[in-house]
mmCIF file of the protein (N, C-alpha, C, O) and its ligand, coordinates in Angstrom:
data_MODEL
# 
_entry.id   MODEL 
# 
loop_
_entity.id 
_entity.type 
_entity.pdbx_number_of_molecules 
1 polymer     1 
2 non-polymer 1 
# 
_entity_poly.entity_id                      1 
_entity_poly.type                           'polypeptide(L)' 
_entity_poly.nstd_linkage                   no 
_entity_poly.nstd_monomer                   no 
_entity_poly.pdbx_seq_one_letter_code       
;(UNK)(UNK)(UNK)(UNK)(UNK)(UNK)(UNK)(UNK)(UNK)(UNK)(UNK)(UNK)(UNK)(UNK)(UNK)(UNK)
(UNK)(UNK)(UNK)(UNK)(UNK)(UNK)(UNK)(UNK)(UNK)(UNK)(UNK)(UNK)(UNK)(UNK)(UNK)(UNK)
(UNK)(UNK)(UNK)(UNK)(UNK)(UNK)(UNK)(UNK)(UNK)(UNK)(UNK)(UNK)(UNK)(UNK)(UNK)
;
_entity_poly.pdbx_seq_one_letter_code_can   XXXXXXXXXXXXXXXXXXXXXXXXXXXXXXXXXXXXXXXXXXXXXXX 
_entity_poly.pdbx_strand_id                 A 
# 
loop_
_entity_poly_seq.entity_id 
_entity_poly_seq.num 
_entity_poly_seq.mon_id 
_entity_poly_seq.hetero 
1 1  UNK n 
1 2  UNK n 
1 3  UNK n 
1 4  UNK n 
1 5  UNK n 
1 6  UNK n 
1 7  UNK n 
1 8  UNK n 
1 9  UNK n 
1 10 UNK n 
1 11 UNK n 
1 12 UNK n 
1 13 UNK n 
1 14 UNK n 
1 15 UNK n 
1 16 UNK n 
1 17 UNK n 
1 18 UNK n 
1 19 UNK n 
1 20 UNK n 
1 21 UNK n 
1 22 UNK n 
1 23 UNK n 
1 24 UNK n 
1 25 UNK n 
1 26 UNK n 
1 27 UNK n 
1 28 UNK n 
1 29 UNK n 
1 30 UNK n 
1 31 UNK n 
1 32 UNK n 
1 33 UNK n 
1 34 UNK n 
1 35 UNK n 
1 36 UNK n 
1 37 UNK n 
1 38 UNK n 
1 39 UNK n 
1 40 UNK n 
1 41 UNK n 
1 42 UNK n 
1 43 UNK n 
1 44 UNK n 
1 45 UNK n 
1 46 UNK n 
1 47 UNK n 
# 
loop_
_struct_asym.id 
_struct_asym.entity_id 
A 1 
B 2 
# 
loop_
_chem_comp.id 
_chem_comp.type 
_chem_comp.mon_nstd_flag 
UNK 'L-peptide linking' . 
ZN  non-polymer         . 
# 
_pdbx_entity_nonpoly.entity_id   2 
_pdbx_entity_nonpoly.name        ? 
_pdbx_entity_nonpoly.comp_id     ZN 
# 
_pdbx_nonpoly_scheme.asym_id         B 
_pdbx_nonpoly_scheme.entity_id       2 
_pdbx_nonpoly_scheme.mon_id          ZN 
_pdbx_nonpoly_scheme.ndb_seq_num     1 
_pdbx_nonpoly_scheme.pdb_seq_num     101 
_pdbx_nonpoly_scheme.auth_seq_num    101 
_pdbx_nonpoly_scheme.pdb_mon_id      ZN 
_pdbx_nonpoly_scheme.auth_mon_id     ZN 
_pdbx_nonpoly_scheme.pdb_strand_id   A 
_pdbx_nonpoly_scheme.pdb_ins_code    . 
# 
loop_
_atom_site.group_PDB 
_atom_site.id 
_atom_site.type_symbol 
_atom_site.label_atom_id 
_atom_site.label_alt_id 
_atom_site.label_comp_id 
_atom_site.label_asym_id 
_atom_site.label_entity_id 
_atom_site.label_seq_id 
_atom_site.pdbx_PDB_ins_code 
_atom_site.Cartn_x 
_atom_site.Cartn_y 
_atom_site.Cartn_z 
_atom_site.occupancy 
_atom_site.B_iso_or_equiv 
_atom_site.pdbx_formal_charge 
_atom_site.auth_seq_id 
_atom_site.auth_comp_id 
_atom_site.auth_asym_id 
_atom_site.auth_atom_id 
_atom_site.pdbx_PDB_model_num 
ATOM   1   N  N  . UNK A 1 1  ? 20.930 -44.774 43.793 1.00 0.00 ? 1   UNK A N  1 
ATOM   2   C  CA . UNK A 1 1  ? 21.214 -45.501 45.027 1.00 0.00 ? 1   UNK A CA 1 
ATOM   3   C  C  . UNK A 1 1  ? 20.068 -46.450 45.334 1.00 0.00 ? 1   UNK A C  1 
ATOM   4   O  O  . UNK A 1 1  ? 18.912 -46.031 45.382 1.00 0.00 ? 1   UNK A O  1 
ATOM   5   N  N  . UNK A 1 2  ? 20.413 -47.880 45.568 1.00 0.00 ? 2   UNK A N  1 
ATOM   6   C  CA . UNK A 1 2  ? 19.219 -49.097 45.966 1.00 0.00 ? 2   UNK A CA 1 
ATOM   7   C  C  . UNK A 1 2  ? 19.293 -48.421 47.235 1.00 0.00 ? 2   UNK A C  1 
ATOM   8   O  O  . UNK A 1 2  ? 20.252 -47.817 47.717 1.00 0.00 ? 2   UNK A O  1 
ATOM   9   N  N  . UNK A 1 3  ? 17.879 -48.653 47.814 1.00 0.00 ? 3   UNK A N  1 
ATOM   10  C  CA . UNK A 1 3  ? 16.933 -48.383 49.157 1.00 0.00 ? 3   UNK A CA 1 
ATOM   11  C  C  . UNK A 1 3  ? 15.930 -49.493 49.487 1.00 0.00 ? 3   UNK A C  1 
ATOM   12  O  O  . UNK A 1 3  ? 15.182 -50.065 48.694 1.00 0.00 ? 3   UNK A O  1 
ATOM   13  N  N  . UNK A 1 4  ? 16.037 -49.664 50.628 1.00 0.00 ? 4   UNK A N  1 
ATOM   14  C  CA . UNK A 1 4  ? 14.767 -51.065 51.080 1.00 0.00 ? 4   UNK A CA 1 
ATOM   15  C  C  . UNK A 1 4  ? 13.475 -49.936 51.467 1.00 0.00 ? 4   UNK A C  1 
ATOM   16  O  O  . UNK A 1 4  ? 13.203 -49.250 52.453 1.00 0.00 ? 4   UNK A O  1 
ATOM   17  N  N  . UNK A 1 5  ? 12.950 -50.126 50.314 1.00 0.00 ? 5   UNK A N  1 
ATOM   18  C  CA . UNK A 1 5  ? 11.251 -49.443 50.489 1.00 0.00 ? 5   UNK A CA 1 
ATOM   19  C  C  . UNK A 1 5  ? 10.188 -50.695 50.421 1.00 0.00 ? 5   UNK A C  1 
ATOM   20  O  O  . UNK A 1 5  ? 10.255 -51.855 50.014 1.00 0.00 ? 5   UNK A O  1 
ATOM   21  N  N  . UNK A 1 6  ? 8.906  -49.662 51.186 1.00 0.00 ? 6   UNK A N  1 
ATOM   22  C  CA . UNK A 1 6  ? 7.943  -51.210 51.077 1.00 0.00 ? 6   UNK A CA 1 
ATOM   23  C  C  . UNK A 1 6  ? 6.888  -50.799 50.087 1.00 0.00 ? 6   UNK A C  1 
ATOM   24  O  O  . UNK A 1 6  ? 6.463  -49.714 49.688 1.00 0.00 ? 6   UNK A O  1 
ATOM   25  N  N  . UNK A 1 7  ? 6.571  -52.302 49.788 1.00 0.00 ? 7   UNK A N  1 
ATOM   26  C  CA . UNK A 1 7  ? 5.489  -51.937 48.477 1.00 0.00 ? 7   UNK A CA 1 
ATOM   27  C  C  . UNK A 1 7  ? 4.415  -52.247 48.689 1.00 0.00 ? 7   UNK A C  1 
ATOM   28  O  O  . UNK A 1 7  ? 4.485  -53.177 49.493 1.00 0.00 ? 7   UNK A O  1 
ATOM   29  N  N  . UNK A 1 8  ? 3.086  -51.972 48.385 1.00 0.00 ? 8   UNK A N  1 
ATOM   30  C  CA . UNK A 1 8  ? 1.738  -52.893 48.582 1.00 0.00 ? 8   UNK A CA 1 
ATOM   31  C  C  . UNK A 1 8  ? 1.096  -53.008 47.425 1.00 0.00 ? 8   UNK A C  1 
ATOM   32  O  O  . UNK A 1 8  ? 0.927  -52.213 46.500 1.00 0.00 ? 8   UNK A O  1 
ATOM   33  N  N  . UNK A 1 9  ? 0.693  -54.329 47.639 1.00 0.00 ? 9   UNK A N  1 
ATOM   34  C  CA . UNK A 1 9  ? -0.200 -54.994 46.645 1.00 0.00 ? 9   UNK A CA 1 
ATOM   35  C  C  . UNK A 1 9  ? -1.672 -54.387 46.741 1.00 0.00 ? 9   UNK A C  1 
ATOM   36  O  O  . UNK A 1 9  ? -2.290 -54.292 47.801 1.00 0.00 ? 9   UNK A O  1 
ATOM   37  N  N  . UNK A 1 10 ? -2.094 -54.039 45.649 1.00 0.00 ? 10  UNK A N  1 
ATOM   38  C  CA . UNK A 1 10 ? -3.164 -53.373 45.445 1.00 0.00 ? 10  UNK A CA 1 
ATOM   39  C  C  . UNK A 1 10 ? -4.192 -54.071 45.479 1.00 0.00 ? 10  UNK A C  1 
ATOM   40  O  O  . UNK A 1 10 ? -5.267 -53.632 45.888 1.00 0.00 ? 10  UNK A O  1 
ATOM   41  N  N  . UNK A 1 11 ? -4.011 -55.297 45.040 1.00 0.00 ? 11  UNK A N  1 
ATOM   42  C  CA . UNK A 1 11 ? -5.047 -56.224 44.893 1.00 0.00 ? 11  UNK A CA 1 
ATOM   43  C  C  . UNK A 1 11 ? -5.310 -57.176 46.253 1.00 0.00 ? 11  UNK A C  1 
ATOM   44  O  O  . UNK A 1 11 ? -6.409 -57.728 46.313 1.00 0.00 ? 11  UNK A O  1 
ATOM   45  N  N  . UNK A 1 12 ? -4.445 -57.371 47.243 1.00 0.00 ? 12  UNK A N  1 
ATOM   46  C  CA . UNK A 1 12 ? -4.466 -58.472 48.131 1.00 0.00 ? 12  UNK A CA 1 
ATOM   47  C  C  . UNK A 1 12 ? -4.088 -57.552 49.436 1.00 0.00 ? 12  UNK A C  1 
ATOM   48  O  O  . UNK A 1 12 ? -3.916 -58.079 50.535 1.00 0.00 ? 12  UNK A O  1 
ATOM   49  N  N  . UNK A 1 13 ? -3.992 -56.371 49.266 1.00 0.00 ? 13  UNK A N  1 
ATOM   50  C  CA . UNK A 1 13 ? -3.322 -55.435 50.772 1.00 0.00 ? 13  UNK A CA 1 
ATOM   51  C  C  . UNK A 1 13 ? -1.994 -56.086 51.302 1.00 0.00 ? 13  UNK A C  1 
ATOM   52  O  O  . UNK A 1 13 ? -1.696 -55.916 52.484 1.00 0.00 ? 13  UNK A O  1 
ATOM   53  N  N  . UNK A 1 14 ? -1.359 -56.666 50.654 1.00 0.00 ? 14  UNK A N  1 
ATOM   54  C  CA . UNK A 1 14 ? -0.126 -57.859 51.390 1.00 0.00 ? 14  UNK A CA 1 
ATOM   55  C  C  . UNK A 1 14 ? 1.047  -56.606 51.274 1.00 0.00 ? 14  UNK A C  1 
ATOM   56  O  O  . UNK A 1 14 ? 1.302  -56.140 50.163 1.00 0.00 ? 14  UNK A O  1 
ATOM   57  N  N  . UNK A 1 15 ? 1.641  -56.169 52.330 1.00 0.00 ? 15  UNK A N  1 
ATOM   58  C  CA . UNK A 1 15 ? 2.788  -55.133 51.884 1.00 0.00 ? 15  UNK A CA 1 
ATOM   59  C  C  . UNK A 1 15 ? 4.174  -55.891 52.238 1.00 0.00 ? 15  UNK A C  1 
ATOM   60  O  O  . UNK A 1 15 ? 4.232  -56.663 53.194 1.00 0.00 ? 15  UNK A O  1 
ATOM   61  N  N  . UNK A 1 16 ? 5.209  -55.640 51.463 1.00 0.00 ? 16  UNK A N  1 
ATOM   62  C  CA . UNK A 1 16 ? 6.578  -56.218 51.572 1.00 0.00 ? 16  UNK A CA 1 
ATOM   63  C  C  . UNK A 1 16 ? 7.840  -55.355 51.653 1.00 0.00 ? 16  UNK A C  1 
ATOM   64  O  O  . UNK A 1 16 ? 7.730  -54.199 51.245 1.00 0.00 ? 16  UNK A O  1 
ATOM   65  N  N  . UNK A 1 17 ? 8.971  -55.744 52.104 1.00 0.00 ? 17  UNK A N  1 
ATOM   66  C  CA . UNK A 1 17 ? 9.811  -54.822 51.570 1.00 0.00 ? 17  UNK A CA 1 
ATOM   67  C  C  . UNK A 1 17 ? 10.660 -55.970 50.428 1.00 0.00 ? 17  UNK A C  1 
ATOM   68  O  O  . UNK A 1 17 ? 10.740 -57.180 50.215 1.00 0.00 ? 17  UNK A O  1 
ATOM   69  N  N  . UNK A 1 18 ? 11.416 -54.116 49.684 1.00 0.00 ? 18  UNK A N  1 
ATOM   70  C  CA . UNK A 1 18 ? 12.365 -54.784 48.512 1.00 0.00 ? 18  UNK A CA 1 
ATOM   71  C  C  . UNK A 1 18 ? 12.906 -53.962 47.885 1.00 0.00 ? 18  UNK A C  1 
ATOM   72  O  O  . UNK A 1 18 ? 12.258 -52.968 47.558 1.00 0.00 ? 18  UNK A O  1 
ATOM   73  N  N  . UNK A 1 19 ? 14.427 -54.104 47.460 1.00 0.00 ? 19  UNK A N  1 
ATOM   74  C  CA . UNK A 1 19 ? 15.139 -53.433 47.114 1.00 0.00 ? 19  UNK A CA 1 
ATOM   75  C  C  . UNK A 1 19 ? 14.544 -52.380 45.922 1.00 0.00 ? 19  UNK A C  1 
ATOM   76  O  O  . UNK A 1 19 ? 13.701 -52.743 45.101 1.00 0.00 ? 19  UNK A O  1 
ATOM   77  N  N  . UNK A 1 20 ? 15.008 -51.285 45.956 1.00 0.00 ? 20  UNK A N  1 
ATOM   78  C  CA . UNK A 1 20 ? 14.335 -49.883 45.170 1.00 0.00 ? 20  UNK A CA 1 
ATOM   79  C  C  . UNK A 1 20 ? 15.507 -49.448 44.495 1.00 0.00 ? 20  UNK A C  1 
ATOM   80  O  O  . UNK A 1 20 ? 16.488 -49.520 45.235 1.00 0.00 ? 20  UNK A O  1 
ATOM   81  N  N  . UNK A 1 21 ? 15.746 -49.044 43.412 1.00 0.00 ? 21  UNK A N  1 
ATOM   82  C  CA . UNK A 1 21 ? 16.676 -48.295 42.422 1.00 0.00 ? 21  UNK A CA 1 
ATOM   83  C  C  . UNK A 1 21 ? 15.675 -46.993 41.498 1.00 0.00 ? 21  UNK A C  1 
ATOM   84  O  O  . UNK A 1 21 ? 15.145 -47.227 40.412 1.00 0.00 ? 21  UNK A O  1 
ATOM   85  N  N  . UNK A 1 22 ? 15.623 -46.109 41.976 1.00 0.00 ? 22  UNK A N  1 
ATOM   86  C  CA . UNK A 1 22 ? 14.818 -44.902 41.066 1.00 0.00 ? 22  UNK A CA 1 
ATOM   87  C  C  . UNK A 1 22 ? 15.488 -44.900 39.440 1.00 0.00 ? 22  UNK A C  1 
ATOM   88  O  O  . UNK A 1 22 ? 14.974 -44.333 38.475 1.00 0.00 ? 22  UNK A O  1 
ATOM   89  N  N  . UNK A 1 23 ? 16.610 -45.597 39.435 1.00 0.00 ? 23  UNK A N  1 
ATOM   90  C  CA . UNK A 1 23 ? 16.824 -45.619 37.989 1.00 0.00 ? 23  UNK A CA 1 
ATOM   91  C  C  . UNK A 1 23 ? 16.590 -46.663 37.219 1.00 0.00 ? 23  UNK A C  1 
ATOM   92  O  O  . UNK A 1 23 ? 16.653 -46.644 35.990 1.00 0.00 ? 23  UNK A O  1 
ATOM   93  N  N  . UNK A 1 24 ? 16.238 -47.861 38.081 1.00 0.00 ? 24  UNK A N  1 
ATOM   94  C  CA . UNK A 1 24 ? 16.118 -48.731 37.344 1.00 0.00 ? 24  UNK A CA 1 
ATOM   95  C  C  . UNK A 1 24 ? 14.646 -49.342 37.715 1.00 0.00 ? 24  UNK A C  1 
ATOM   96  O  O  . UNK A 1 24 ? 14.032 -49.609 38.748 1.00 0.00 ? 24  UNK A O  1 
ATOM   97  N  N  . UNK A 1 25 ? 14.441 -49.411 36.440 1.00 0.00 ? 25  UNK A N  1 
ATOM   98  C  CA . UNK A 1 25 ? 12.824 -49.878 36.163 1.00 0.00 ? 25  UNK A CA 1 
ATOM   99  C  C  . UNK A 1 25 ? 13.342 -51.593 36.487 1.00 0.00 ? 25  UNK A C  1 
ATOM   100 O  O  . UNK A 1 25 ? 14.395 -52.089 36.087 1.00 0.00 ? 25  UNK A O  1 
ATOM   101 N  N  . UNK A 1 26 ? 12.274 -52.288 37.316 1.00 0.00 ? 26  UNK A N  1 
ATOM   102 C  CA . UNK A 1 26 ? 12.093 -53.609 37.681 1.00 0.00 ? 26  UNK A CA 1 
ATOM   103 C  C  . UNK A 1 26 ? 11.020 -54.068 38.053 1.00 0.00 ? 26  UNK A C  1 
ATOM   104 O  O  . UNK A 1 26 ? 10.322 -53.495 38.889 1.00 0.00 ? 26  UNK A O  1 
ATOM   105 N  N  . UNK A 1 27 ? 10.644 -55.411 37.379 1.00 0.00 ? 27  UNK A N  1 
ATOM   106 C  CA . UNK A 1 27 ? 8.870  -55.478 37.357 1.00 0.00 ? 27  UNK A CA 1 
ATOM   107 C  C  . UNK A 1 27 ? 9.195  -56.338 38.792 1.00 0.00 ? 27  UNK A C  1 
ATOM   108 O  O  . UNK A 1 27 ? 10.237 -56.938 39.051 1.00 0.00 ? 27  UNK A O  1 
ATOM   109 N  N  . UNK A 1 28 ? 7.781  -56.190 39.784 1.00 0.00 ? 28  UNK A N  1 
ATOM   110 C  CA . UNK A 1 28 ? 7.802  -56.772 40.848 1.00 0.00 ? 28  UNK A CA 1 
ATOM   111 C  C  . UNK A 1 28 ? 6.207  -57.447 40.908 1.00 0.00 ? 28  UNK A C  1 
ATOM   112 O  O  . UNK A 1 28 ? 5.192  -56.928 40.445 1.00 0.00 ? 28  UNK A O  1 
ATOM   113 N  N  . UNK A 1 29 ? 6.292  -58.466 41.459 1.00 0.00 ? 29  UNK A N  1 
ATOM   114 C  CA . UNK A 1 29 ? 5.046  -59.434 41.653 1.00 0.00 ? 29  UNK A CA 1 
ATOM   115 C  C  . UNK A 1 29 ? 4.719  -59.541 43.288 1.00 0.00 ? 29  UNK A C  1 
ATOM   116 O  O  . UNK A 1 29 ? 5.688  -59.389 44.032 1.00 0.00 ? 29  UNK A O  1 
ATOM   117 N  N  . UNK A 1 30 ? 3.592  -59.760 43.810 1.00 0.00 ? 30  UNK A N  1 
ATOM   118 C  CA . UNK A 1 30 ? 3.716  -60.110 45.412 1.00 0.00 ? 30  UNK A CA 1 
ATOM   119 C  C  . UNK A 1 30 ? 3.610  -61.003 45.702 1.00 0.00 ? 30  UNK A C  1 
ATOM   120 O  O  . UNK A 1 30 ? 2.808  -61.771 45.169 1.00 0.00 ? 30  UNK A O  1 
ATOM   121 N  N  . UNK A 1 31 ? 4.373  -61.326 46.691 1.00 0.00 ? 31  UNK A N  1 
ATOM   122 C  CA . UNK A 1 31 ? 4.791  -62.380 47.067 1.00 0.00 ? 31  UNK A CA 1 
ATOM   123 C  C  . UNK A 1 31 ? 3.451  -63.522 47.166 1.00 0.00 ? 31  UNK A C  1 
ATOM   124 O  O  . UNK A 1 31 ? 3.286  -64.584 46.565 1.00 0.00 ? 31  UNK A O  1 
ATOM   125 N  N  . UNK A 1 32 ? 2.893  -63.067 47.828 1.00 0.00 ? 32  UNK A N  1 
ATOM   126 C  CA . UNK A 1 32 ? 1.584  -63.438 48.119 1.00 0.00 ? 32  UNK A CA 1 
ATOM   127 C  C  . UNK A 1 32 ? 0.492  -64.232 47.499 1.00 0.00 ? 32  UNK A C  1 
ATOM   128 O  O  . UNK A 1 32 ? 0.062  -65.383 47.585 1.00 0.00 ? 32  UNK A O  1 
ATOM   129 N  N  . UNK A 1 33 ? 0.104  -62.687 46.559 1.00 0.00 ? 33  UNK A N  1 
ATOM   130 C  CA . UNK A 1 33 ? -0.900 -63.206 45.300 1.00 0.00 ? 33  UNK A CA 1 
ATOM   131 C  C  . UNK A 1 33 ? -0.483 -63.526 43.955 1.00 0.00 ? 33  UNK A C  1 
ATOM   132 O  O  . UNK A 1 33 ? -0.961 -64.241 43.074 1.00 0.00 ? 33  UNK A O  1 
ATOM   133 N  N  . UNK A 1 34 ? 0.654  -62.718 44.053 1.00 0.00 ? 34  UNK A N  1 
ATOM   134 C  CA . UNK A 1 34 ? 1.464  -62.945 42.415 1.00 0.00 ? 34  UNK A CA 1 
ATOM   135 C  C  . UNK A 1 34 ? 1.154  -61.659 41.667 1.00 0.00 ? 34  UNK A C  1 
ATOM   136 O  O  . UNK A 1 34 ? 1.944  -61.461 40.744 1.00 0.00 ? 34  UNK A O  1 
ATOM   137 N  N  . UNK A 1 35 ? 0.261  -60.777 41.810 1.00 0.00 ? 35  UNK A N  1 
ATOM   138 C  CA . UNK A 1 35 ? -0.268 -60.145 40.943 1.00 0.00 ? 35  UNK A CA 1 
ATOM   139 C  C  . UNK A 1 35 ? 1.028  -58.983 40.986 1.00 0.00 ? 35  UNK A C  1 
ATOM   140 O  O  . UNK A 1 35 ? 1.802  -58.928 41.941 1.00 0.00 ? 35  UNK A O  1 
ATOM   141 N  N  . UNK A 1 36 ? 1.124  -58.047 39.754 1.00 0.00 ? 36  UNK A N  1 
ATOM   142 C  CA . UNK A 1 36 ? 1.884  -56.950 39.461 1.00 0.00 ? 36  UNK A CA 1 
ATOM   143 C  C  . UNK A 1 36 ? 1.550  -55.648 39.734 1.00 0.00 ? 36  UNK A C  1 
ATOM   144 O  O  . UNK A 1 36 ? 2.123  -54.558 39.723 1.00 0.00 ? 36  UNK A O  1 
ATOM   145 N  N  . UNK A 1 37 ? 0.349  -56.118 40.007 1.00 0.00 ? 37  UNK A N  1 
ATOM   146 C  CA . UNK A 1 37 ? 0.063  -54.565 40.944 1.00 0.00 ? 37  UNK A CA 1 
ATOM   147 C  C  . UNK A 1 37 ? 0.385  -54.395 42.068 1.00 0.00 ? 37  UNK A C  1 
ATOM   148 O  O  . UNK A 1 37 ? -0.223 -54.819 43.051 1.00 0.00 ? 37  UNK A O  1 
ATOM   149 N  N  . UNK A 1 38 ? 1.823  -53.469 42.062 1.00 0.00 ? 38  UNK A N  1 
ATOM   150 C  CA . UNK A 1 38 ? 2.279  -53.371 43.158 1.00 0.00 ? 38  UNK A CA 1 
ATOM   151 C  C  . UNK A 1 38 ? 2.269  -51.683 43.474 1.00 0.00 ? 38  UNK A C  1 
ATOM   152 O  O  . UNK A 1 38 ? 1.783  -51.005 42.568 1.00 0.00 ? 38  UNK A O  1 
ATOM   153 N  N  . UNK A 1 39 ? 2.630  -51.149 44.356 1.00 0.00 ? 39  UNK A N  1 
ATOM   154 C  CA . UNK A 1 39 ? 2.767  -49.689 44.673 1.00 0.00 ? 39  UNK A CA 1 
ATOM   155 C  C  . UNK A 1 39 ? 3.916  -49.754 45.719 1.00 0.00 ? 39  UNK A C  1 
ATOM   156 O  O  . UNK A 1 39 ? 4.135  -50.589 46.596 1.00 0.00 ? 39  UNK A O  1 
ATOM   157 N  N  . UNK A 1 40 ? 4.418  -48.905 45.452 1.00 0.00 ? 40  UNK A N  1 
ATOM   158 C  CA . UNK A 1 40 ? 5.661  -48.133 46.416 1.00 0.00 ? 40  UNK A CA 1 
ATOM   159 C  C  . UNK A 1 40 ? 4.984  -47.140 47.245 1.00 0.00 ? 40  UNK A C  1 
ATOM   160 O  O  . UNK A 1 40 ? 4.486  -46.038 47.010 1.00 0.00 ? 40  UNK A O  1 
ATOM   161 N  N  . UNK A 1 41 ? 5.109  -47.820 48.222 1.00 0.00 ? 41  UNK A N  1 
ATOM   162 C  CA . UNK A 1 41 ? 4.659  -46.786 49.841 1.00 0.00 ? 41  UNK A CA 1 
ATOM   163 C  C  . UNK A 1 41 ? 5.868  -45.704 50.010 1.00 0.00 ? 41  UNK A C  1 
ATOM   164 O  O  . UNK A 1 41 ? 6.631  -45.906 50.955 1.00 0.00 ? 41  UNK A O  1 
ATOM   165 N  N  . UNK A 1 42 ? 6.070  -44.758 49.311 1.00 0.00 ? 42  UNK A N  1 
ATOM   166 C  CA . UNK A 1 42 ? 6.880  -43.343 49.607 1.00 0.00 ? 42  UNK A CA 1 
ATOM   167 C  C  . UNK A 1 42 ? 6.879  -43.104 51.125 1.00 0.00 ? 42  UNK A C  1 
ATOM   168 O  O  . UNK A 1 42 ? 5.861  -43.425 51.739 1.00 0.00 ? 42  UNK A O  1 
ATOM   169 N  N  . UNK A 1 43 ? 7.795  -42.635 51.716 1.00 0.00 ? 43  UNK A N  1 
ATOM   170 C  CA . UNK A 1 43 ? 7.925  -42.477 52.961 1.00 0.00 ? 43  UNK A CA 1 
ATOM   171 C  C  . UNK A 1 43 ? 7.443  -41.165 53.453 1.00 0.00 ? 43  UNK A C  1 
ATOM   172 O  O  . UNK A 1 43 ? 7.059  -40.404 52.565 1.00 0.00 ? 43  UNK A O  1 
ATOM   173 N  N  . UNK A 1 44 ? 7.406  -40.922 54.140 1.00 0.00 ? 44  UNK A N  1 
ATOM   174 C  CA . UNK A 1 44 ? 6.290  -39.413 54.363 1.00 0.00 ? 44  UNK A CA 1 
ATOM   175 C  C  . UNK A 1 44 ? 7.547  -37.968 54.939 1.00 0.00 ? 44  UNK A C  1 
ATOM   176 O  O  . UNK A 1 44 ? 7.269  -36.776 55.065 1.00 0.00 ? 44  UNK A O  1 
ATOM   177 N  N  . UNK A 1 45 ? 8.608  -38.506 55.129 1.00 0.00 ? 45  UNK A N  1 
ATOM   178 C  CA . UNK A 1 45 ? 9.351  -37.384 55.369 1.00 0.00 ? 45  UNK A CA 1 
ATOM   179 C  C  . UNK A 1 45 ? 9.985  -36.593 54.705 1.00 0.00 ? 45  UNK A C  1 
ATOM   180 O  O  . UNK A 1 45 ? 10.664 -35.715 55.239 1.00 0.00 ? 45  UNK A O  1 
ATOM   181 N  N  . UNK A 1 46 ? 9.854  -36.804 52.877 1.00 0.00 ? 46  UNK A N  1 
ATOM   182 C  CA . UNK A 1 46 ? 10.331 -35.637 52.792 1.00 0.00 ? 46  UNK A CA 1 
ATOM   183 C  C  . UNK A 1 46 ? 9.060  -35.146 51.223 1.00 0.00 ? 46  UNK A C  1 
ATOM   184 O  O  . UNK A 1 46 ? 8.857  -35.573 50.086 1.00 0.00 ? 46  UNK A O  1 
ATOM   185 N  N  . UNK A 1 47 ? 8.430  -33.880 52.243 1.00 0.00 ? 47  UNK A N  1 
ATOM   186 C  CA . UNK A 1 47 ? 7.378  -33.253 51.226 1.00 0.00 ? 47  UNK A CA 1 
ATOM   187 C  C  . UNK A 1 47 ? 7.959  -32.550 50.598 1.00 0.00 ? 47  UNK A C  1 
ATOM   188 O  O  . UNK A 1 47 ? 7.398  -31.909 49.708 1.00 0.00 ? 47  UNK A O  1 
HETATM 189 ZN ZN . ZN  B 2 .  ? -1.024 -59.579 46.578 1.00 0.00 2 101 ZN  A ZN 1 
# 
């Protein structure tokens, strides 16, 4: 199932949202800096 999760750039702190598929691998760039280091901010509710 796609989900709007947010991601942050590791390199520039710039966070975004954008469509998420756990099955499908998709390279993402930020908007921002460009760079591919991105991270998925997991949501904190379910430990
Ligand atoms: Zn960036």
């Amino acid at each position: 199932m796609e989900t709007m999760e947010t991601f942050k750039c590791l390199r520039c702190g710039h966070t975004f949202q954008d469509k998420y598929d756990a099955k499908v691998l998709k390279e993402r760039s930020c908007p921002r800096c460009n760079s591919n280091s991105i991270r998925l901010m997991k949501q904190a509710k379910d430990k």
